[in-house]
RONUDREN-429568 format. One line per field, with one value per residue (C-alpha): residue number from 1; residue in three letters; chain; z, x negated, y. Coordinates in steps of 0.02 Angstrom, whole numbers, plus 50000, padded with zeros to 5 digits. Each point is the difference from the previous one (the first is absolute). Example, Ala and Ser with C-alpha at 12.3 -4.5 7.8 and 13.67 -1.06 7.14 Angstrom:
BEGIN
pos: [1;2]
code: [ALA;SER]
unit: [A;A]
c3: [50390;49967]
c1: [49385;49931]
c2: [49775;50172]
END
This chain:
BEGIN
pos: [1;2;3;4;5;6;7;8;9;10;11;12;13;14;15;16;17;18;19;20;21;22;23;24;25;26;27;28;29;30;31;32;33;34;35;36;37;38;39;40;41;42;43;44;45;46;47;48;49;50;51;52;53;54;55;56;57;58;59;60;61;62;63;64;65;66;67;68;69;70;71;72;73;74;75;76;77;78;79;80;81;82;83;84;85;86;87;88;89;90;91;92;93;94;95;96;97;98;99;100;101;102;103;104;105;106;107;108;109;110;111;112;113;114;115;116;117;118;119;120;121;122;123;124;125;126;127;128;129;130;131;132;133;134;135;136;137;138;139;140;141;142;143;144;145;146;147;148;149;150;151;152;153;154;155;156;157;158;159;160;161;162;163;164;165;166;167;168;169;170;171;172;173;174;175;176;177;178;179;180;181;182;183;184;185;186;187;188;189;190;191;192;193;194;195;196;197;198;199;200;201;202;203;204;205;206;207;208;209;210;211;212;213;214;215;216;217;218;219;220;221;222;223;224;225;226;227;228;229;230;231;232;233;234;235;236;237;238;239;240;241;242;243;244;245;246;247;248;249;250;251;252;253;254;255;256;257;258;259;260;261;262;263;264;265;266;267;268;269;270;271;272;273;274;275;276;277;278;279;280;281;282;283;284;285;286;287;288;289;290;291;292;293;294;295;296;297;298;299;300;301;302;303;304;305;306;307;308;309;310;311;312;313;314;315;316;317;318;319;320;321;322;323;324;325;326;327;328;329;330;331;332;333;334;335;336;337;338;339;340;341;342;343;344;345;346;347;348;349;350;351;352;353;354;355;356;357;358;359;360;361;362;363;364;365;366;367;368;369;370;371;372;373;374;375;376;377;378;379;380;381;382;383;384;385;386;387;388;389;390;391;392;393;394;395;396;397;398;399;400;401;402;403;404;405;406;407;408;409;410;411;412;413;414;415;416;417;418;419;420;421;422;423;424;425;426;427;428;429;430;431;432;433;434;435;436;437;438;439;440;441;442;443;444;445;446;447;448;449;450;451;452;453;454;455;456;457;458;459;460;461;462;463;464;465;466;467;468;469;470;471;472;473;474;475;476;477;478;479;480;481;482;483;484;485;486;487;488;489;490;491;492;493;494;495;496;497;498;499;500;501;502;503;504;505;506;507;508;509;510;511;512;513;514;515;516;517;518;519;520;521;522;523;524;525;526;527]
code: [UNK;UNK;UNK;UNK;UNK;UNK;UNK;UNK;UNK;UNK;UNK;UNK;UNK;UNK;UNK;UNK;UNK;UNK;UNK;UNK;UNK;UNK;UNK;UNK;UNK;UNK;UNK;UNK;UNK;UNK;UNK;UNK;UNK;UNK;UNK;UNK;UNK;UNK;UNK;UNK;UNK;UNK;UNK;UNK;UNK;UNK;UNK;UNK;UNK;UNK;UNK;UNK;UNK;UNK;UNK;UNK;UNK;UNK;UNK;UNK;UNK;UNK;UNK;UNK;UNK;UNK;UNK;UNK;UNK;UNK;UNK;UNK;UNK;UNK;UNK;UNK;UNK;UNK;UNK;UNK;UNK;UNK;UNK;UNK;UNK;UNK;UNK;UNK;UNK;UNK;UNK;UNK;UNK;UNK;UNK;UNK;UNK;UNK;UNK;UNK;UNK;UNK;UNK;UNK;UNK;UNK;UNK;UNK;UNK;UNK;UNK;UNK;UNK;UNK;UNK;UNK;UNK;UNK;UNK;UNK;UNK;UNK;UNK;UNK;UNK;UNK;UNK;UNK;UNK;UNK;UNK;UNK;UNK;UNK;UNK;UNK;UNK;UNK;UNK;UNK;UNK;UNK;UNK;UNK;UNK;UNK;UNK;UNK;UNK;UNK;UNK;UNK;UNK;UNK;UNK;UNK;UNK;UNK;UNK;UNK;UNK;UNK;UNK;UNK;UNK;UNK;UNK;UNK;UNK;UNK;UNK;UNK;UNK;UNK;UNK;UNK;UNK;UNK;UNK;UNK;UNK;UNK;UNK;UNK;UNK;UNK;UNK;UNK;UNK;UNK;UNK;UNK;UNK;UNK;UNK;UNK;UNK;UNK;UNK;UNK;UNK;UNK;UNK;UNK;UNK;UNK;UNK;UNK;UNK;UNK;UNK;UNK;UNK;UNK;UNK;UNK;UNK;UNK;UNK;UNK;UNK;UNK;UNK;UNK;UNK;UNK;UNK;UNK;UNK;UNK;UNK;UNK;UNK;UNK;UNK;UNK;UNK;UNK;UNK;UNK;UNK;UNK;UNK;UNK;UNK;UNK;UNK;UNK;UNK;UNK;UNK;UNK;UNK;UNK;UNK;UNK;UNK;UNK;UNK;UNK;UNK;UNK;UNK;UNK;UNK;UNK;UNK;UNK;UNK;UNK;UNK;UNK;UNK;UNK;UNK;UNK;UNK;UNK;UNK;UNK;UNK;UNK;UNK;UNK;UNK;UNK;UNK;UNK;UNK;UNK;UNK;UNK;UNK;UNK;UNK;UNK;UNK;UNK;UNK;UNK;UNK;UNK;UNK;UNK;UNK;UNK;UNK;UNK;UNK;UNK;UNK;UNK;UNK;UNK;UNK;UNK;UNK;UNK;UNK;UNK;UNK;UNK;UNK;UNK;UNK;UNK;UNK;UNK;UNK;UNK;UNK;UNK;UNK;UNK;UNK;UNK;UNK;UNK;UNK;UNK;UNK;UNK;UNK;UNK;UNK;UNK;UNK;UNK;UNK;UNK;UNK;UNK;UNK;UNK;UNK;UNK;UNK;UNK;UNK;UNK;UNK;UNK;UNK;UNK;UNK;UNK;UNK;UNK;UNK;UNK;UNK;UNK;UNK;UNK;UNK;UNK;UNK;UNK;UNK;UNK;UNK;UNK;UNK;UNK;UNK;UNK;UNK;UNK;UNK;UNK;UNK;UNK;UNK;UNK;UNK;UNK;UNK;UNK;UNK;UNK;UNK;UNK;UNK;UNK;UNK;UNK;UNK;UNK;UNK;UNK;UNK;UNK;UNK;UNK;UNK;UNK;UNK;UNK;UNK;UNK;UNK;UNK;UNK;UNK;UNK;UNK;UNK;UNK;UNK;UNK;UNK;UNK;UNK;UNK;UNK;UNK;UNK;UNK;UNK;UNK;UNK;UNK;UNK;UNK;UNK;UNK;UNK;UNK;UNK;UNK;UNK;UNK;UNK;UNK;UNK;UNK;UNK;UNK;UNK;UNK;UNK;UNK;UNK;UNK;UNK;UNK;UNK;UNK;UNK;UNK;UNK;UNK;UNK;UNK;UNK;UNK;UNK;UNK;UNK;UNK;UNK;UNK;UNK;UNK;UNK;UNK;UNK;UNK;UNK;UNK;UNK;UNK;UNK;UNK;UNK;UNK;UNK;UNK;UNK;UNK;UNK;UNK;UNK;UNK;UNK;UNK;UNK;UNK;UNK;UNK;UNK;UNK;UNK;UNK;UNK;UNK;UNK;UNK;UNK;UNK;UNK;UNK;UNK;UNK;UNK;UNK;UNK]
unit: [A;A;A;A;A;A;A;A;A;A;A;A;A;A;A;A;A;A;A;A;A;A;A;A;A;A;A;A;A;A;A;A;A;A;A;A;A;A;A;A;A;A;A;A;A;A;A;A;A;A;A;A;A;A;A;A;A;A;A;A;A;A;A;A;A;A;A;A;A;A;A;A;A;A;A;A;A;A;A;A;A;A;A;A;A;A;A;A;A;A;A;A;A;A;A;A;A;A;A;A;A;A;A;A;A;A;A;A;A;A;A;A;A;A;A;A;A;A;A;A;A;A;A;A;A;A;A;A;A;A;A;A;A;A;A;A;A;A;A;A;A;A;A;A;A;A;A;A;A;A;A;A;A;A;A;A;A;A;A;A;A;A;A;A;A;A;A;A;A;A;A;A;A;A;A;A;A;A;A;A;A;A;A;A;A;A;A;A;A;A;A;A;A;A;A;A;A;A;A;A;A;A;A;A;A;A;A;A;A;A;A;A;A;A;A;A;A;A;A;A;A;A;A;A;A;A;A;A;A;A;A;A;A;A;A;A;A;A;A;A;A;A;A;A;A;A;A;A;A;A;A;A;A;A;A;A;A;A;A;A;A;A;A;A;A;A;A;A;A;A;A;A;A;A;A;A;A;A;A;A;A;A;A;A;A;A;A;A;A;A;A;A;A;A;A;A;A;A;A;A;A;A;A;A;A;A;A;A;A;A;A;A;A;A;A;A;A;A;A;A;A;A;A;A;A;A;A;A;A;A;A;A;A;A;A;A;A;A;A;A;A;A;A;A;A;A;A;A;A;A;A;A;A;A;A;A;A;A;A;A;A;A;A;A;A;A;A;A;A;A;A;A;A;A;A;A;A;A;A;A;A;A;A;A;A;A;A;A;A;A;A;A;A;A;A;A;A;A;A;A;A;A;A;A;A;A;A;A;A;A;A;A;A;A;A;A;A;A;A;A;A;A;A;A;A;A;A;A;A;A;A;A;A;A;A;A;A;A;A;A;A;A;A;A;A;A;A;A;A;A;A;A;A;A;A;A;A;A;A;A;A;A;A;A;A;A;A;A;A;A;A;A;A;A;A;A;A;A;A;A;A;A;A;A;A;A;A;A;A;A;A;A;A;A;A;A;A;A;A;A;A;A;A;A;A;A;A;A;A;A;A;A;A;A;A;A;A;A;A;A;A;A;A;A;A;A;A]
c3: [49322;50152;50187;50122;50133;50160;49970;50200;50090;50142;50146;50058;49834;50095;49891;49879;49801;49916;49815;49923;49814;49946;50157;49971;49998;50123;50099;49967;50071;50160;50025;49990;50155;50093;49980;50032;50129;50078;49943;49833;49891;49855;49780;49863;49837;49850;49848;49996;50003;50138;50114;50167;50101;49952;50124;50111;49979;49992;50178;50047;49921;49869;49797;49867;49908;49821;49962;49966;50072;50079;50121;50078;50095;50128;50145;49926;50118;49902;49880;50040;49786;49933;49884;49851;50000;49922;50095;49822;49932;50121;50031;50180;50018;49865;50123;50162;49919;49918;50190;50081;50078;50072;49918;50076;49898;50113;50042;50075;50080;50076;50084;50060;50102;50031;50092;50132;50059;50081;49839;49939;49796;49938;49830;49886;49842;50055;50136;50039;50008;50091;50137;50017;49985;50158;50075;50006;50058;50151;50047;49983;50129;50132;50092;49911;49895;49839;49797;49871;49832;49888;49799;49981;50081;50145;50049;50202;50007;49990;50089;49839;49842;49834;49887;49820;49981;49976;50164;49914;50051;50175;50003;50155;50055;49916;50176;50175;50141;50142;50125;50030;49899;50070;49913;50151;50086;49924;49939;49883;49813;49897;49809;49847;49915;49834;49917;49825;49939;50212;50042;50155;50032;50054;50167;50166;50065;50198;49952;49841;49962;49817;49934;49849;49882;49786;49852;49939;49927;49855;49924;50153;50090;49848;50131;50152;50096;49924;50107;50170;50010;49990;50156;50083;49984;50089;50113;50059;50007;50164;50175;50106;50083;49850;49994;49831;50017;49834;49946;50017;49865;49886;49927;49927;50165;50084;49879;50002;50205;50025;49883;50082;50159;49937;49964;50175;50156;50098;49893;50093;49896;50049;49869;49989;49899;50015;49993;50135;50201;50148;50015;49805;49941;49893;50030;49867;50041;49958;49858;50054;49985;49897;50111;50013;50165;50054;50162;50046;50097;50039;50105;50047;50137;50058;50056;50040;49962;49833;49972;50074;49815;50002;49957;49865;49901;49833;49837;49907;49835;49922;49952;50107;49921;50098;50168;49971;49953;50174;50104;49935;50032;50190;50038;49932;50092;50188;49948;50006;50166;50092;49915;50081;50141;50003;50024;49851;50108;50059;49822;49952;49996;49922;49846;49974;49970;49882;49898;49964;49972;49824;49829;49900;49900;49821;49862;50144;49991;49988;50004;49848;49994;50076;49866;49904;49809;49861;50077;50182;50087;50127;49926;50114;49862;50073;49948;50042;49963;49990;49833;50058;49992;50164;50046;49862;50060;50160;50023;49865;50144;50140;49885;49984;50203;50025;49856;50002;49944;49846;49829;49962;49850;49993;49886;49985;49913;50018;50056;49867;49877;50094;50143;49871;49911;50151;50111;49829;50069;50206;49929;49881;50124;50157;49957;50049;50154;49863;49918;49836;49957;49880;49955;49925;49894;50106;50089;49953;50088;49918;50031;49845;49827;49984;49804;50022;50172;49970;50098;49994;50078;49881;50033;50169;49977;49887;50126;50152;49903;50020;50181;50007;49834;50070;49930;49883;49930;49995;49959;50030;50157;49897;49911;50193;50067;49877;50032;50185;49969;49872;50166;50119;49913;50011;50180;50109;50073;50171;50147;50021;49810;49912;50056;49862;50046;49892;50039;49933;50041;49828;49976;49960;50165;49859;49958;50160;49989;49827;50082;50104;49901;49875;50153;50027;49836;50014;50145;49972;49835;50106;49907]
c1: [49983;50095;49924;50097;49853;50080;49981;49930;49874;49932;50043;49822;49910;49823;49864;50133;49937;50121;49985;50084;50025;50034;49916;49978;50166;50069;50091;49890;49852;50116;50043;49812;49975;50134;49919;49825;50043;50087;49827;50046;49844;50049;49952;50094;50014;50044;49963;49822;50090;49957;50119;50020;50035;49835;49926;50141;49919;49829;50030;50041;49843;50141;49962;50104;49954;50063;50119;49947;50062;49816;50075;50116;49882;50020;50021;50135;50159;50127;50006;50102;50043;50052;50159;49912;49907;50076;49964;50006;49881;49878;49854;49991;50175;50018;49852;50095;50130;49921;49908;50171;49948;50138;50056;50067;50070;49929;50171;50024;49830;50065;50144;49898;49889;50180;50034;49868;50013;50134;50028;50105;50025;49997;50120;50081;49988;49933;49861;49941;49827;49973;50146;49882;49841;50071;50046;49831;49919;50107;49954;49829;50000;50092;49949;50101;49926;50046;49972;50066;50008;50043;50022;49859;49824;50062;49856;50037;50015;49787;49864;49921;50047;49878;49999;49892;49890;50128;50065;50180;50100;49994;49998;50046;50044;50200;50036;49921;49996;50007;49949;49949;50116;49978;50101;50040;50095;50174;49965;50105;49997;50067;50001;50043;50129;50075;50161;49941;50073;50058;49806;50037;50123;49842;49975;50037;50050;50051;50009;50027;50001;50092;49969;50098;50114;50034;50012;49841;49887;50134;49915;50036;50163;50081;50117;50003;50130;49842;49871;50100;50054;49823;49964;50166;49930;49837;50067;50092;49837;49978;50024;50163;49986;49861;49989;50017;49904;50111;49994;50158;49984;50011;50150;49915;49920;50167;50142;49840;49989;50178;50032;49888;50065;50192;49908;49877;50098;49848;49888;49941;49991;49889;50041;49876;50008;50091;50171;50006;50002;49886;49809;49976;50073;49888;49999;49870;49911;49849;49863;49827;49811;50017;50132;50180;50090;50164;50092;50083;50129;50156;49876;49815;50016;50029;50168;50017;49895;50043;49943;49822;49904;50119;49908;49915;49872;49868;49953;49852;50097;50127;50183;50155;49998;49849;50078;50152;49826;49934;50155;50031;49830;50019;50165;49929;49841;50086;50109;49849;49925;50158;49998;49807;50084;49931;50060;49995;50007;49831;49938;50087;49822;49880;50187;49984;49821;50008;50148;49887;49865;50082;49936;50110;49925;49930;50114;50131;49977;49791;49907;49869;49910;50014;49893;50003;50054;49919;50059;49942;50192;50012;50078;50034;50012;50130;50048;50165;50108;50151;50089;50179;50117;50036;49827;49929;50126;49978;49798;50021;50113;49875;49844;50106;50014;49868;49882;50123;49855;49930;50065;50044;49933;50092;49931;50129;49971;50174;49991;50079;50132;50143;49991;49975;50154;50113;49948;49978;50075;49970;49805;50041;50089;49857;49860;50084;49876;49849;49935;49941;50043;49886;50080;49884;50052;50107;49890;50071;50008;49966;50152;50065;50005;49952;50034;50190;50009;50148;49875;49859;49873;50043;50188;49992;49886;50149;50122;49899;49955;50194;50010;49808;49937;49803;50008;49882;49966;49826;50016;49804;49891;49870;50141;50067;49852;49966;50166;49985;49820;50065;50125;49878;49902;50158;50028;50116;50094;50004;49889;49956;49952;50018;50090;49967;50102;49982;50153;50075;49947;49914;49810;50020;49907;49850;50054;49963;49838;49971;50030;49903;49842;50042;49983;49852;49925;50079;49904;49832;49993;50037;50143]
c2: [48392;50039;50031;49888;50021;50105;50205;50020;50066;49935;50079;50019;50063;50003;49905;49973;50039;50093;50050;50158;50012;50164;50053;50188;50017;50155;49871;49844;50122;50027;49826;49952;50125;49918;49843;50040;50086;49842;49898;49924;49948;50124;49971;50070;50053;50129;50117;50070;50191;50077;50062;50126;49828;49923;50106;49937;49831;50054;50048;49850;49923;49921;50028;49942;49823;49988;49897;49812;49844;49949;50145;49868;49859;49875;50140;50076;49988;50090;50116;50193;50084;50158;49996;50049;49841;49829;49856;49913;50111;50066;49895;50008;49956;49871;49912;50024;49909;49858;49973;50012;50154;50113;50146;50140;50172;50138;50058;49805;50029;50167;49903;49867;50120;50079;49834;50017;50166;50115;50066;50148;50048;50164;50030;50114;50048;50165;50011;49841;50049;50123;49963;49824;50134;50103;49847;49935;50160;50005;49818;50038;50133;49854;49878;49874;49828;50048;49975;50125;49966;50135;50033;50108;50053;50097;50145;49995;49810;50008;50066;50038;50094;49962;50142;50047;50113;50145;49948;49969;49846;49843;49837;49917;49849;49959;49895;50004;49896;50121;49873;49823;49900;49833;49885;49909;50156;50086;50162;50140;49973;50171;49959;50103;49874;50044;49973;49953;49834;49970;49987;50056;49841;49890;50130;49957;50160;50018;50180;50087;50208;50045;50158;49992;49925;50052;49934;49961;49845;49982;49865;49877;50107;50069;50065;50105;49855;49876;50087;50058;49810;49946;50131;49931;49815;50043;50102;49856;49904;50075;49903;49998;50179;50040;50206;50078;50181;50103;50156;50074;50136;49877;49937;49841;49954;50070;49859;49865;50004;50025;49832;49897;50069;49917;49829;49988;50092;49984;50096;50147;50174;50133;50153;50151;50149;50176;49934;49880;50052;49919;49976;49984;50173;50085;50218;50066;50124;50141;49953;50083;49981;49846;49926;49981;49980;49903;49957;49832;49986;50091;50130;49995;49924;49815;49961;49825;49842;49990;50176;49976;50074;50136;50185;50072;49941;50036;49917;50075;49920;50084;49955;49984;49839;49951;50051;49891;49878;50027;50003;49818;49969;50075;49918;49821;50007;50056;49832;49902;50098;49936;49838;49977;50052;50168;50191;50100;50159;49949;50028;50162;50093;49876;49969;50187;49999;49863;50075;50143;49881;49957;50043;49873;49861;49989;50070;50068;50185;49963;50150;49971;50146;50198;50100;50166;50036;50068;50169;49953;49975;49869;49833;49836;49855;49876;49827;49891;49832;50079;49913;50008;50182;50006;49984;50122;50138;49980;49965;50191;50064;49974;50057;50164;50034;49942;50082;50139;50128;49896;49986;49817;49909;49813;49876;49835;49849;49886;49819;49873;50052;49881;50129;50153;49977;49941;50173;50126;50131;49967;50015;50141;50114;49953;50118;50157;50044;49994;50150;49903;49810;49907;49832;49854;49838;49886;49859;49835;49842;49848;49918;50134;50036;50168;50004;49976;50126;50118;50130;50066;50139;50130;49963;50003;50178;50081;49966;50048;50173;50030;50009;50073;50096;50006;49817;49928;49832;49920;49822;49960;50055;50100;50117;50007;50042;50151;50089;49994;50074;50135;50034;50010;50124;50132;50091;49911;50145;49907;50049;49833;49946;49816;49840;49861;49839;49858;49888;49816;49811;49991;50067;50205;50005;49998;50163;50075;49915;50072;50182;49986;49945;50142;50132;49920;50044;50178;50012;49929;50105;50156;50059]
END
């Protein structure tokens, strides 16, 4: 049975009843924000797990219905789904359909609310997140009408953190609106969009920032040309005069802007990074007290109009991959100052502030836990996305300057065996800033056959132990979770004591949660 109802939203969503399916989704959860926000009469549904967006939704007085097509009534004006569903299998959906409901994928959703706003995508296979995390914490410190919607819960886009009893993780609202979003009024839109299967090709970007471009979803772009032409193509989404913010350090964002450049004259490139002159350069500089510093601009001071966020400035995250995040993030959001019509000078001050304001977003360098061992060293349990090489040795790289004291315990749990055996060696050889590796079973997707893999987490622990030899494989979180315990309970030899990173898009973040409950018990029976 096939849909032919129009995939829209109406322009004015106010009193409108929208159902989600799949609606605790990361970016279901930030659409539903969006549209409360803009006074849409929200429902929806999913699995009975709970997750760390249900208290996303219980904010919003929202709580998951099961599944069941007596979900889908009379009031029902369309119907926004997650990928993993089947409209020919889920309840809820197979309903919409047989009322002649419309349907809309969430990533169709995302470009319908696109549509109505001044709206500006944020890509790359690297960095997405927290470039649209920064973004949003600047806007939130203007006076601008503005809606964020980022891939993750980002701490400084709410007022309020929830924590448990240990006081170890936030939850915060994934999206914000940062002022009256009337629906009537134009206003500045600044999405996460994502490359997977073109996704992103249902955006309506007036403004796009690209972080990055590699080889990587292997199973949809078995090729590097595959995946840069997909970022070409949406680049060239963009309006006549359109500005593409790209990070000239690059070389994927570098050959992807410079080809869309040869197709659209009129597309307007703004590069930033440490190889490229004017108001974007990048000058790293000093890491202290928790914060690293860098300058912008060819000096610290403003030279010309262009220049007017020249100077230096602080992020209290580490990483020179996360300045490069926030300089895209400052040079998009003094495009949309001037585009309100606005001085970004004027805002110099209250951008600095907010820069510093930034503690990244769930999974992006989190900050679990800061404890003791068994011995009574300082350890700071951290948890991250990072599934790609690039990102691994870099995030590694920034953990090192910026932990530079603490002895680094990694444990990685790779993300489908397409992208295992395609990087092998980029993985093997990107743990060199880690003082011990512990690599888990590959997490699958279920788009694979993980019987007939060529690869597998023991492989990919063999060849990492070549390029580091403090490698050891742990296929399941419990084995993990003892040797980083029998570690702990031997002196660091650094000042500063323990960092324990648990890194990958699978689950091994359980691991870290298994630690810590074990310390626990070490505690409480005052050994």
């Amino acid at each position: 049975m096939e849909n032919t109802v129009q995939k829209s939203l109406p322009a004015d969503v106010r009193g409108v009843h929208i159902h989600f399916v799949g609606i605790k989704g990361t970016g279901m959860v930030a659409l539903v924000e969006i549209l409360a926000a803009r006074g849409a009469v929200i429902t929806g549904s999913d699995v009975s797990e709970r997750f760390y967006t249900d208290e996303v939704l219980e904010k919003l007085g929202l709580s998951a219905l099961p599944f069941s097509e007596s979900n889908i009534t009379d009031d029902v004006a369309c119907v926004i789904y997650s990928s993993a569903y089947n409209p020919e299998k889920n309840p809820d959906l197979k309903e919409a359909l047989r009322r002649g409901i419309p349907l809309l994928l969430y990533t169709e959703a995302l470009g319908a609310v696109s549509r109505s706003a001044y709206s500006a995508g944020v890509c790359g296979v690297h960095g997405k997140t927290t470039t649209t995390g920064l973004a949003g914490t600047l806007l939130k410190a203007l006076d601008l009408p503005s809606q964020v919607l980022a891939g993750s819960v980002i701490s400084s886009f709410g007022d309020e953190t929830a924590k448990d009893a240990q006081g170890r993780g936030s939850c915060t609202m994934t999206s914000r609106s940062f002022s009256a979003a009337d629906s009537s009024a134009r206003h500045f839109f600044v999405a996460e969009t994502c490359e997977y299967q073109r996704h992103f090709m249902s955006f309506c970007p007036q403004k796009i920032i690209l972080t990055s471009v590699e080889s990587d979803h292997q199973d949809y772009y078995p090729t590097y040309e595959d995946i840069r032409d997909a970022f070409v193509d949406y680049i060239c989404l963009l309006p006549e005069g359109g500005e593409v913010i790209y990070c000239a350090d690059d070389a994927g964002a570098v050959d992807a802007v410079q080809r869309a450049s040869s197709r659209r004259k009129d597309i307007v490139p703004v590069p930033y990074g440490t190889s490229t002159p004017g108001p974007w350069h990048i000058t790293f500089g000093r890491v202290e007290d928790g914060k690293q510093y860098f300058t912008l601009g060819s000096s610290g001071d403003a030279k010309s109009d262009a220049d007017a966020l020249s100077g230096e400035y602080a992020l209290s995250v580490p990483g020179a991959h996360n300045v490069r995040n926030a300089a895209a993030a400052l040079a998009l959001v003094s495009l949309l100052i001037r585009t309100a019509g606005k001085n970004p000078a004027d805002y110099r001050d209250a951008l600095k502030a907010a820069l510093l304001s930034f503690s990244g977003g769930r999974r992006r360098s989190e900050v679990i836990s800061r404890t003791v061992t068994p011995r009574g060293e300082n350890l700071i349990v951290l948890d991250d996305y990072g599934h790609h090489p690039t990102a691994v040795k870099t995030t590694l790289s920034g953990y090192r300057a910026f932990y530079k004291n603490h002895k680094i315990i990694v444990d990685f749990m790779s993300h489908t065996y397409t992208r295992t055996q395609a990087l092998l060696e980029e993985f093997a050889s990107s743990f060199g800033d880690a003082d011990m590796v512990i690599i888990n079973k590959i997490y699958g997707s279920a788009r694979e056959n993980a019987a007939a893999a060529p690869v597998t987490g023991e492989i990919l622990a063999q060849r990492t132990k070549a390029h580091n030899p403090a490698t050891v494989y742990a296929a399941e979180f419990d084995e993990a979770c003892d040797v980083v315990y029998k570690a702990l309970c031997e002196p660091s030899g650094r000042s500063d004591g323990y960092l324990f990173v648990t890194m990958g898009a699978g689950d091994n973040w359980k691991v870290g949660t298994k630690l810590l409950e074990k310390l626990d018990s070490h505690l409480l029976k005052g050994n």
